[in-house]
C-alpha positions in Angstrom: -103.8 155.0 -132.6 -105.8 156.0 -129.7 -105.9 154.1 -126.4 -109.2 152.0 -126.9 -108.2 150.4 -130.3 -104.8 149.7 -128.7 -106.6 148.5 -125.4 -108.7 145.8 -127.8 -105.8 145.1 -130.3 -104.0 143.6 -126.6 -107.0 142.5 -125.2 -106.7 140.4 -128.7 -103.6 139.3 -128.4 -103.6 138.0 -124.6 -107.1 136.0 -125.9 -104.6 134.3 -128.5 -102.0 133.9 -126.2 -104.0 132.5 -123.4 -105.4 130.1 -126.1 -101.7 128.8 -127.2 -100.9 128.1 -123.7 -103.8 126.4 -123.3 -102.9 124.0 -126.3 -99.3 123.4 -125.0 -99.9 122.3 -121.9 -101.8 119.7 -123.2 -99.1 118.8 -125.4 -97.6 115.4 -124.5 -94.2 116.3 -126.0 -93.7 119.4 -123.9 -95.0 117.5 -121.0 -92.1 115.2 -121.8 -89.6 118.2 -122.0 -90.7 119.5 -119.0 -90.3 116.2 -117.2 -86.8 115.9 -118.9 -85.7 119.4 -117.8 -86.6 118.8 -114.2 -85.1 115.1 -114.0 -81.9 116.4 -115.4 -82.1 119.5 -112.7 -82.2 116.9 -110.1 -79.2 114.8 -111.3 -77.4 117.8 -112.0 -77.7 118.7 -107.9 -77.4 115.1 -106.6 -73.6 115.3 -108.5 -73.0 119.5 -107.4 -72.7 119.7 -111.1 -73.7 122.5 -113.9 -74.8 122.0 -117.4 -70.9 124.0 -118.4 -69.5 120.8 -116.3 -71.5 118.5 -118.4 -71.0 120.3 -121.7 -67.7 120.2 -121.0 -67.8 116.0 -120.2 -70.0 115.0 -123.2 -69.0 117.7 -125.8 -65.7 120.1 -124.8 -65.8 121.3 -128.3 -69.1 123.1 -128.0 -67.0 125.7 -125.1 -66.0 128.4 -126.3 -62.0 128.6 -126.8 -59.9 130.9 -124.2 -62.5 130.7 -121.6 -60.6 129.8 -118.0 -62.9 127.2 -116.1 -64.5 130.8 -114.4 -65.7 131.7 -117.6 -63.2 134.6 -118.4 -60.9 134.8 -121.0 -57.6 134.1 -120.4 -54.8 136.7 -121.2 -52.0 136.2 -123.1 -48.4 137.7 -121.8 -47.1 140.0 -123.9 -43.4 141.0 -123.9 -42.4 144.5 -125.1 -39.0 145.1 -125.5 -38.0 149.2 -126.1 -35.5 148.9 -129.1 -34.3 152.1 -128.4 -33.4 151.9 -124.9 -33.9 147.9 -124.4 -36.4 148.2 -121.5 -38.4 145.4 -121.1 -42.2 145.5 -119.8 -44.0 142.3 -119.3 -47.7 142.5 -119.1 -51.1 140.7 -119.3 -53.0 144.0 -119.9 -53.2 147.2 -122.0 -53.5 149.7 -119.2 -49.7 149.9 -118.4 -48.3 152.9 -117.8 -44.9 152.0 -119.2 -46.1 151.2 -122.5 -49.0 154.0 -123.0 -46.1 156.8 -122.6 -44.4 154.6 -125.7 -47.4 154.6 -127.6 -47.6 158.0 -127.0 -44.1 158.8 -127.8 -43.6 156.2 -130.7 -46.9 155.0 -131.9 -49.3 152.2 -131.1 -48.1 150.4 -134.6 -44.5 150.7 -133.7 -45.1 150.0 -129.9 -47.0 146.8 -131.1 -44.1 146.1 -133.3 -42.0 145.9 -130.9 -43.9 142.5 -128.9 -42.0 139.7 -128.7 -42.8 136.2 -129.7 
């Protein structure tokens, strides 16, 4: 496609566009949204809250499971326990040294066998 047809085909598009926006802003019901979004923007920083602290108020369901109030996931503990030797490694993480030489040695499926519950 050369550069003018592509030059039009945008100069097009942006008409369209401009046209659309145009129409919208005259459009009562996103007036009313708008109005909505900034009265709810001011609540939300008269109370120092955020929408997660209202989701969470009106509708905890809707957050997602696992999440820690920062918004990471929570680990779980997991217990290893070395049935040949009966060392135990506690850990939150799968970076530890301990149990990468096992892996290593044994096998992640065996390894994560050996978790306890």
């Amino acid at each position: 496609m050369s550069q003018l047809v592509e030059y039009r085909e945008i100069q097009k598009t942006i008409a369209q566009m401009t046209a659309r926006l145009g129409e919208m802003e005259n459009d009562p019901t996103l007036k009313s949204e708008m109005e909505f979004e900034d009265k709810l923007k001011a609540l939300l920083g008269e109370y120092g809250k955020t929408l997660k602290d209202v989701i969470g108020l009106l509708a905890p369901e809707m957050l997602p499971a696992g999440k820690a109030a920062t918004g990471k996931r929570t680990r779980q503990l997991k217990v290893y326990i070395n049935p040949h030797t009966q060392e135990r490694v506690e850990t939150k993480g799968g970076n530890h040294g301990t149990i990468k030489k096992w892996k290593a040695e044994h096998g992640a499926a065996a390894v994560e066998g050996w978790v306890q519950k």
